[in-house]
N, CA, C and O of each residue as an XYZ file, in Angstrom:
608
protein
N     -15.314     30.139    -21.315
C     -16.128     29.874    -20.141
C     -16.287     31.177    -19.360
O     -15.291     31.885    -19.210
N     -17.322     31.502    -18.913
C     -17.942     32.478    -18.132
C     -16.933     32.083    -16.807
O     -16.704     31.059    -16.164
N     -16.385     33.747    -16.776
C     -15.970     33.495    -14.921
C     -16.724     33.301    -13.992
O     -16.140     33.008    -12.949
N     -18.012     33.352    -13.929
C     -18.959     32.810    -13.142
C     -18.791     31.268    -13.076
O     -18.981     30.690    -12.006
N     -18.539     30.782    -13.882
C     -18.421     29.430    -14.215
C     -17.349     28.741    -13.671
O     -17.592     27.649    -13.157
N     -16.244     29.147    -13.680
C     -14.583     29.144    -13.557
C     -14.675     28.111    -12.020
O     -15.259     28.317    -10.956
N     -13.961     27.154    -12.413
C     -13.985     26.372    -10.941
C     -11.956     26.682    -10.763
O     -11.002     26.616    -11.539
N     -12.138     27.006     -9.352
C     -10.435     27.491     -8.861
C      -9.801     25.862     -8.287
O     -10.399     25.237     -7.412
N      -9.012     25.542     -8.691
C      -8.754     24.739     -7.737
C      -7.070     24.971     -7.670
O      -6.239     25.572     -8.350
N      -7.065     24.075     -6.352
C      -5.267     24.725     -5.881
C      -4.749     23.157     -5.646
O      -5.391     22.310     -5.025
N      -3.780     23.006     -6.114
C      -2.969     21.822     -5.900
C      -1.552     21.915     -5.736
O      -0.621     22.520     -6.267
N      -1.759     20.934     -4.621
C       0.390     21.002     -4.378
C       0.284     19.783     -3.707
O      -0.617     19.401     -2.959
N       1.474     19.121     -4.115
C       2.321     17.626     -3.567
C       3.741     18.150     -2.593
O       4.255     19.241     -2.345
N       3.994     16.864     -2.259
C       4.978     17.053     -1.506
C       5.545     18.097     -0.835
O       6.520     18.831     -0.996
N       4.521     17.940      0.095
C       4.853     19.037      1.493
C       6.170     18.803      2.331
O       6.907     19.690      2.760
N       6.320     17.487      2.478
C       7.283     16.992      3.269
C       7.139     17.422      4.892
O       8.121     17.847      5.501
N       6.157     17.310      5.370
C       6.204     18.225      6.403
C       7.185     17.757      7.590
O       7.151     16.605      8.024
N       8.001     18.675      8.047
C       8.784     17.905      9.175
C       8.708     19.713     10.318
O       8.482     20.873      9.971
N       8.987     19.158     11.528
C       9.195     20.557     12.227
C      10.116     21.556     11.475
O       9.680     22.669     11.180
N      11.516     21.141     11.125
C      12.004     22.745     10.383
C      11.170     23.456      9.443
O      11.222     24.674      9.273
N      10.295     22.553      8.758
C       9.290     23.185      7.484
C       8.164     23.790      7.732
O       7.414     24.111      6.810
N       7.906     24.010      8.889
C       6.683     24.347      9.594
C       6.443     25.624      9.364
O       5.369     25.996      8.890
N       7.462     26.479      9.686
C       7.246     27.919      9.422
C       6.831     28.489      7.843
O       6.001     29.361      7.586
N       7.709     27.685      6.845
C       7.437     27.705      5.413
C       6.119     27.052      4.930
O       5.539     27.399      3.901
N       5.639     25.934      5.887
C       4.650     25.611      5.511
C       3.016     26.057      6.132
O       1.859     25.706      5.902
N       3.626     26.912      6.927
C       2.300     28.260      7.845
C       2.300     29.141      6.610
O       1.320     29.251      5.874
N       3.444     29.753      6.430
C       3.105     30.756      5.075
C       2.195     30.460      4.183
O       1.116     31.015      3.972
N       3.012     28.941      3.315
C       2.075     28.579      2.599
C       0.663     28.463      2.556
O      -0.003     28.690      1.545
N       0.064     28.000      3.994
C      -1.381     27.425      4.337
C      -1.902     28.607      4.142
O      -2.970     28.577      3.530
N      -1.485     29.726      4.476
C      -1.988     31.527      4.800
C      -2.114     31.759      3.214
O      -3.171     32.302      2.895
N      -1.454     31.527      2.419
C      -1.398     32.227      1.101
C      -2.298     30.880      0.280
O      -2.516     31.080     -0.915
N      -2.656     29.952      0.694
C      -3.949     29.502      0.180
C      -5.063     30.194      0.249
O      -5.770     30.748     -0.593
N      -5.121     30.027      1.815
C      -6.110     30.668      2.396
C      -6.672     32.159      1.584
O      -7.872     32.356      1.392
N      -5.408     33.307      1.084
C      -6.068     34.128      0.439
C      -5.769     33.763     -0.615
O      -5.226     34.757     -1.099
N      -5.748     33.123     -1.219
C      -6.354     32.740     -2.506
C      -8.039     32.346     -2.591
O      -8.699     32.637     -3.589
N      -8.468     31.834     -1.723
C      -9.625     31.421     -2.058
C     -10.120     30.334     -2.670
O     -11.260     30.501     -3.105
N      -9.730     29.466     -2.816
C      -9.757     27.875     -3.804
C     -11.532     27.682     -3.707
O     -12.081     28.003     -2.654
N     -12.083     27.324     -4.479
C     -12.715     26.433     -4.755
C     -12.928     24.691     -4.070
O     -13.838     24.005     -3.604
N     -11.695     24.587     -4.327
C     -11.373     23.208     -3.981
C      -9.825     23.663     -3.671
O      -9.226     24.635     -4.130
N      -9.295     22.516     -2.616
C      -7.468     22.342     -2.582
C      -7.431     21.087     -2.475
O      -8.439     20.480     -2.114
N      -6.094     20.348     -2.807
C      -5.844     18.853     -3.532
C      -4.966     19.022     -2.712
O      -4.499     20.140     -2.497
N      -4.569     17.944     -2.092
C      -3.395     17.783     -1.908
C      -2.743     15.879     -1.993
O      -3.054     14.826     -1.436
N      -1.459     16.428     -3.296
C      -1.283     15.310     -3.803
C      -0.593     14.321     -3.538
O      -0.335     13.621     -4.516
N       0.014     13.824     -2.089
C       0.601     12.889     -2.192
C       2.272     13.817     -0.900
O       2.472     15.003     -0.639
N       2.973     12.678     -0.512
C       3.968     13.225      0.308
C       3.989     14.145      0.938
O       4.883     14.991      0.979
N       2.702     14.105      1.705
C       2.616     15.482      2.578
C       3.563     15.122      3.761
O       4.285     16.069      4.073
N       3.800     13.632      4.731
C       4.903     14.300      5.584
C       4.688     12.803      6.241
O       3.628     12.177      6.231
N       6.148     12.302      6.910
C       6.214     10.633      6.949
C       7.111     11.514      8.678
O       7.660     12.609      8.792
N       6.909     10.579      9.544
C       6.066      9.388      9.909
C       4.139      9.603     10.016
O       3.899     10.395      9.105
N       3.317      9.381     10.441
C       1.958      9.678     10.559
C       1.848     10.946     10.916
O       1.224     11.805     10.293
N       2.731     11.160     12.390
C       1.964     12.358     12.810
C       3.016     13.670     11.650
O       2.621     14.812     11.416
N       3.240     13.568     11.559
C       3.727     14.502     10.308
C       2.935     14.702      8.953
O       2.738     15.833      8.509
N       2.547     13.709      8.396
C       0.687     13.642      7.628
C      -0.282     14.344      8.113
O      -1.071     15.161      7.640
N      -0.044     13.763      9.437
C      -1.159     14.271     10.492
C      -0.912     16.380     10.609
O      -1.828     17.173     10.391
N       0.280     16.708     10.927
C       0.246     17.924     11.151
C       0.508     18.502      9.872
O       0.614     19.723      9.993
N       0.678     18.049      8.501
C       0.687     18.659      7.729
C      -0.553     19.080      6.509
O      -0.546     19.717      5.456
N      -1.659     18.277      7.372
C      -3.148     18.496      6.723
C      -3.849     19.798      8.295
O      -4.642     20.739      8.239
N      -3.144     19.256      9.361
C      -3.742     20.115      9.789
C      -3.530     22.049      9.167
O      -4.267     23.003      8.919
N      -2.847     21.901      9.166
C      -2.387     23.662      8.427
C      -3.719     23.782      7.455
O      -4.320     24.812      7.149
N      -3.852     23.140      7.269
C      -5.005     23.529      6.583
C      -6.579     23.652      7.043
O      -7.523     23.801      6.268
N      -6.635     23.578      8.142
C      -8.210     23.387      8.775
C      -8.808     24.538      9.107
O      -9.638     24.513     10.016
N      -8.511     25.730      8.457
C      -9.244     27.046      8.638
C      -9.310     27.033      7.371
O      -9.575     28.224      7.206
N      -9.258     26.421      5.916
C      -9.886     26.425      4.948
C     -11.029     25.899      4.786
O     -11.354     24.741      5.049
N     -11.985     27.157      4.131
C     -13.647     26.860      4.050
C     -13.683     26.006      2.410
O     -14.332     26.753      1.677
N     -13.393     25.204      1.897
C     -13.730     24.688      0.678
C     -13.260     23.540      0.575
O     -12.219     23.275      1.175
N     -14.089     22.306     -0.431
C     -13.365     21.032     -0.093
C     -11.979     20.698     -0.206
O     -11.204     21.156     -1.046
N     -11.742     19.950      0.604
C      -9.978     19.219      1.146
C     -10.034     18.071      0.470
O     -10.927     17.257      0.706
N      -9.115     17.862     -0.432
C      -9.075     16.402     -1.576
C      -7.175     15.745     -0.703
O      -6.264     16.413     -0.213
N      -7.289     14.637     -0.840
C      -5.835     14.403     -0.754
C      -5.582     13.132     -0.927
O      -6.368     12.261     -0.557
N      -4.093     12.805     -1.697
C      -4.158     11.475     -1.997
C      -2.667     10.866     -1.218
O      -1.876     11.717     -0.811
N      -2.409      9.735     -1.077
C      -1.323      9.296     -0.266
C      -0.091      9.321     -1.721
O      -0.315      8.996     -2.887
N       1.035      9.761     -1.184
C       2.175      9.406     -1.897
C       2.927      7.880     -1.140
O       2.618      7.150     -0.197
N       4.054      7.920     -2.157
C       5.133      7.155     -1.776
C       5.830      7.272     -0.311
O       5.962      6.256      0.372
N       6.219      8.394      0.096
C       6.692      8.871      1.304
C       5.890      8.650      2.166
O       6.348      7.794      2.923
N       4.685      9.052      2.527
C       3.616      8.983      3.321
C       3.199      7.434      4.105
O       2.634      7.182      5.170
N       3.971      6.281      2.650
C       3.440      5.049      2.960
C       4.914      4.310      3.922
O       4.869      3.270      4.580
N       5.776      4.954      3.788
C       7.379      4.189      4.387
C       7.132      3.765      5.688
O       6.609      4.416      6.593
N       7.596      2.491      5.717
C       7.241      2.035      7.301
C       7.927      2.713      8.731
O       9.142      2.579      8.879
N       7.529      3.077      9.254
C       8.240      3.461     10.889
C       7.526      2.980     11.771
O       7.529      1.793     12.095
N       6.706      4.024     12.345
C       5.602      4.086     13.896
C       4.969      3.049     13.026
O       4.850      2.038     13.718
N       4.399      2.794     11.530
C       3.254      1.982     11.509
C       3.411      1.533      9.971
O       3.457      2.222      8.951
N       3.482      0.061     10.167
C       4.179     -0.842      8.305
C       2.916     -0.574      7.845
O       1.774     -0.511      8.300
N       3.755     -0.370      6.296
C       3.256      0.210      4.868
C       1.564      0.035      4.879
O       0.668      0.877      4.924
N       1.545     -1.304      4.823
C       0.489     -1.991      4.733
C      -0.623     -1.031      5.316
O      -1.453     -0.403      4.659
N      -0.420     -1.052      7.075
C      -1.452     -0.543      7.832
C      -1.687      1.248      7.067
O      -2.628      2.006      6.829
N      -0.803      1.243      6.981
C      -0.654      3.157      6.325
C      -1.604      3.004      5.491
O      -2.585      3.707      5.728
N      -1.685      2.172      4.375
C      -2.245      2.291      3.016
C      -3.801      1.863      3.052
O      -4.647      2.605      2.554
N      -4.095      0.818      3.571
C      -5.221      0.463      3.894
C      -6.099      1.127      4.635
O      -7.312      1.073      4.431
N      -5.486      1.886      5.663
C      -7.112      2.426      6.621
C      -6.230      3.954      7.219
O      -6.727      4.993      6.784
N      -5.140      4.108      8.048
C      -4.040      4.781      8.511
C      -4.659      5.976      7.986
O      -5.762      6.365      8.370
N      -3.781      6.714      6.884
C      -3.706      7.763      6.030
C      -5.512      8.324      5.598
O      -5.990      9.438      5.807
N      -6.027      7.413      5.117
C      -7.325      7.431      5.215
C      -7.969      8.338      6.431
O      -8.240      9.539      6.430
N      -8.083      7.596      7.210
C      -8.891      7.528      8.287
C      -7.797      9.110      9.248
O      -8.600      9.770      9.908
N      -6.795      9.499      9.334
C      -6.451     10.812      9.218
C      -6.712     12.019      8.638
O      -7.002     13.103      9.145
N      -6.510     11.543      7.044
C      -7.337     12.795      6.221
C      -8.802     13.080      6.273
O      -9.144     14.234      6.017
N      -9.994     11.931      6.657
C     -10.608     12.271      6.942
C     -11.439     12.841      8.281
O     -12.574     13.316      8.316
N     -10.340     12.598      9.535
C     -10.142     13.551     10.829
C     -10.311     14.805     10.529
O     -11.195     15.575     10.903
N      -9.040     15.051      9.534
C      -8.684     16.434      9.557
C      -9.698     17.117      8.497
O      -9.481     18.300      8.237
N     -10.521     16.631      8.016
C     -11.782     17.370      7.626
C     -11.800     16.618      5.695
O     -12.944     16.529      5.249
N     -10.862     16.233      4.887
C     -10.422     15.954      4.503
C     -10.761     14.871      3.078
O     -10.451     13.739      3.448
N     -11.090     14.843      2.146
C     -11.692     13.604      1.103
C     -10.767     12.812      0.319
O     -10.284     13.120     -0.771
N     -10.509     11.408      1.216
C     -10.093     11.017      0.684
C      -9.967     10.012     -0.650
O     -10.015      8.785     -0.562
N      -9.771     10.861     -2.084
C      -9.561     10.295     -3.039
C      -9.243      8.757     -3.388
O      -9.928      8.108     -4.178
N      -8.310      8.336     -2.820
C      -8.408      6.989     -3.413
C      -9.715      5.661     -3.276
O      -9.811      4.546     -3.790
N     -10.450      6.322     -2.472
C     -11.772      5.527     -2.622
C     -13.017      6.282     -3.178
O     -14.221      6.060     -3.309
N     -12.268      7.132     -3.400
C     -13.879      8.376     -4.459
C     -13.627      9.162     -5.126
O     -12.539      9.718     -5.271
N     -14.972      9.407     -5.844
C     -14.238     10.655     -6.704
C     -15.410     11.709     -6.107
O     -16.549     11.652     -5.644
N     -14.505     12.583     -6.387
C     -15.418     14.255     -6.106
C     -15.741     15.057     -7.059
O     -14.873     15.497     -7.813
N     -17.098     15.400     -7.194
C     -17.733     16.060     -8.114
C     -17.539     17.872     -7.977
O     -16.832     17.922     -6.971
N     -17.671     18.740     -8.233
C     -17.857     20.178     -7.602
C     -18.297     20.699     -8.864
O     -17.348     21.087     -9.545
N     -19.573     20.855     -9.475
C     -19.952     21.563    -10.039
C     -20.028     20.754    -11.237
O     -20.695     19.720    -11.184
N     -19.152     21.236    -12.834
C     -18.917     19.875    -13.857
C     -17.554     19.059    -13.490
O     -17.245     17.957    -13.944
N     -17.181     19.455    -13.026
C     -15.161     19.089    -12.558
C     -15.615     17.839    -11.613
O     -16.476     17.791    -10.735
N     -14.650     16.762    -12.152
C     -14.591     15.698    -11.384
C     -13.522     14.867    -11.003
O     -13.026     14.049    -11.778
N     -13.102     15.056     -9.715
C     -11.799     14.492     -9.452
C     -11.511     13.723     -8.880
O     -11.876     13.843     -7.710
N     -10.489     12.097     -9.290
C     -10.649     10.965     -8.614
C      -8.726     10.722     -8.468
O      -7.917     11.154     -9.289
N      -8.463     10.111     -7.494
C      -7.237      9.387     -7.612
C      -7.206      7.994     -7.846
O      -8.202      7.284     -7.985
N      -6.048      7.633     -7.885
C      -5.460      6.271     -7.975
C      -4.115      6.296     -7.752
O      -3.350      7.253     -7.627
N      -3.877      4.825     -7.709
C      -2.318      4.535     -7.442
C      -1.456      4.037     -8.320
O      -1.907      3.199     -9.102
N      -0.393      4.313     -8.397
C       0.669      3.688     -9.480
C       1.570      2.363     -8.440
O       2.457      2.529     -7.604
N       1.006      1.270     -8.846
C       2.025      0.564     -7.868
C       3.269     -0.128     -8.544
O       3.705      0.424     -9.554
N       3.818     -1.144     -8.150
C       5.132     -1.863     -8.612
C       4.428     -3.134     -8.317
O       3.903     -3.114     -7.204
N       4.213     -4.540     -9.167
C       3.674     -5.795     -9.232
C       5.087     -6.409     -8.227
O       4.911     -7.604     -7.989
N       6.321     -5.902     -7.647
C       6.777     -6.091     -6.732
C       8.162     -7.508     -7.561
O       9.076     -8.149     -7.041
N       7.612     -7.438     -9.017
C       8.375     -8.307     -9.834
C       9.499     -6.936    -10.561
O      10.474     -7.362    -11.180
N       9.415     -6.136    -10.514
C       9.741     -4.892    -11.668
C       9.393     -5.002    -12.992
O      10.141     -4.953    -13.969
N       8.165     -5.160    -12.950
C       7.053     -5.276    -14.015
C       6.565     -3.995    -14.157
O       6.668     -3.318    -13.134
N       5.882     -3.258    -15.459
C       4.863     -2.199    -15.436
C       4.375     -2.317    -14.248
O       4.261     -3.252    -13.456
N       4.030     -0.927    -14.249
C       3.173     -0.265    -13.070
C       1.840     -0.420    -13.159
O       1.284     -0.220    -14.239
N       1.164     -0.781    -12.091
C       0.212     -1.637    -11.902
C      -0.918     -0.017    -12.197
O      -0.171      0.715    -12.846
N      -2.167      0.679    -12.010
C      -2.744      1.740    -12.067
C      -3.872      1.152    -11.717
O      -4.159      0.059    -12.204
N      -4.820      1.874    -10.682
C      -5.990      1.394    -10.112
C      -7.136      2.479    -10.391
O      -6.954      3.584     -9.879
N      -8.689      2.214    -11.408
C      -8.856      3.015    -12.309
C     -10.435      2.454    -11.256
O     -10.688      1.367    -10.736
N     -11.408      4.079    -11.300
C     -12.256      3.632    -10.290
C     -13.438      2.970    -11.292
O     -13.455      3.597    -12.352
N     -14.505      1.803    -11.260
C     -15.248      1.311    -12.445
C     -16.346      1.397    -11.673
O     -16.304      1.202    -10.458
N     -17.727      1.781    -12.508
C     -18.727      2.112    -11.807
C     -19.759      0.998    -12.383
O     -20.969      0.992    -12.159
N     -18.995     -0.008    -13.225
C     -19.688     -1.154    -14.189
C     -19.465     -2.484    -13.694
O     -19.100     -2.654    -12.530
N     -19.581     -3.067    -14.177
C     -19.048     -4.739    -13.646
C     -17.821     -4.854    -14.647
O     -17.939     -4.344    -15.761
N     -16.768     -5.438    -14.328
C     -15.738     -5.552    -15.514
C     -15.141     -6.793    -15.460
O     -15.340     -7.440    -14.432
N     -14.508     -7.240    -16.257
C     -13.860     -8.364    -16.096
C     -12.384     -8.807    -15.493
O     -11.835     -9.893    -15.309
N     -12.023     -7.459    -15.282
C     -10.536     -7.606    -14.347
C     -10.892     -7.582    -12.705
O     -11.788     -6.779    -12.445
N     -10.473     -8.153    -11.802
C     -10.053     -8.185    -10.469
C     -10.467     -6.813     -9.973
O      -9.804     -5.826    -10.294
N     -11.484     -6.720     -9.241
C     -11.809     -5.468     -8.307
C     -11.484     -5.503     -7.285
O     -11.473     -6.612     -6.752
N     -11.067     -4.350     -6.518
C     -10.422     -3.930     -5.417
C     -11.629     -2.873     -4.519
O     -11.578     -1.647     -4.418
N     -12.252     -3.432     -4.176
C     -13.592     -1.821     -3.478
C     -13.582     -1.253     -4.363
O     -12.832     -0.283     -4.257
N     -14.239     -1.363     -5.636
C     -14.971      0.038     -6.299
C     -13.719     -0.204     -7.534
O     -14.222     -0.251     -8.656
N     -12.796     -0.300     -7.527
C     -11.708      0.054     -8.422
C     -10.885     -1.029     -9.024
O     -10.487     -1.816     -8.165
N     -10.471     -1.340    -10.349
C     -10.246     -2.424    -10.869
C      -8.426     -2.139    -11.200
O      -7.888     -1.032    -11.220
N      -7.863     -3.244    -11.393
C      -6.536     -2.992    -11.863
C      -6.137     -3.235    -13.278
O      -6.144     -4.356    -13.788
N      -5.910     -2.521    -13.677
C      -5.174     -2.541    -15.359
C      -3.876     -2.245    -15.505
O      -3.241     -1.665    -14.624
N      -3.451     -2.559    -16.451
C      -1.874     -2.622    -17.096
C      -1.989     -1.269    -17.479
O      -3.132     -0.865    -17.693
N      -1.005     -0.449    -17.616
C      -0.839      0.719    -18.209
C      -0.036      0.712    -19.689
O       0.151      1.767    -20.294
């Protein structure tokens, strides 16, 4: 592939963001920043309770290129606000404050590269993990907004 072509993208999970990590996690945001991404992902456990999500996407809002991010496990733990509300609208509706696309209801195109999330859940029996796969067809399993559930 032609480096003209070359799509950059930068990904990192689990930020954990809490105040002691702040300083380590300014560095980090800075050494994105000269990198230059294309795109940056960010995958999941960025920082529990909300506003810790909340300040750990902000570090990133002097980046000029799209902001992808998907909710982890950590992110969803109940405190200031149960699981539920986190997962449904919460986390969402934050990442996309902070400038932000949130993946689990889309996918993002940038050029040929196309990037979507989903979730790995627990059927809450300790059964396989449930995986939520986005369908752009009519299907015959149970849809969820846009996205159907299958067995893995």
């Amino acid at each position: 592939m032609p480096l003209s072509l070359m799509i950059r993208v930068l990904l990192s999970a689990d930020l954990h963001y809490h105040a002691r990590s702040r300083p380590a996690l300014e560095r980090f945001a800075l050494q994105v920043q000269r990198e230059r991404p294309d795109c940056l992902v960010l995958a999941g456990d960025l920082g529990h309770p909300l506003a810790n999500f909340q300040r750990a996407m902000s570090l990133f809002s002097g980046l000029i290129c799209p902001k992808l991010a998907l909710a982890g496990n950590h992110d969803v733990w109940s405190g200031d606000h149960n699981s539920q509300s986190l997962w449904d609208h919460l986390l969402e509706q934050s990442a996309r404050q902070a400038g932000f696309i949130w993946l689990d209801r889309e996918i993002f195109h940038l050029g040929s590269l196309g990037v979507c999330g989903g979730r790995l859940l627990r059927d809450g029996r300790g059964g396989r993990p449930t995986f939520l796969r986005h369908s752009r067809r009519q299907s015959r399993h149970r849809h969820t907004g846009g996205f159907f559930r299958g067995r893995l």
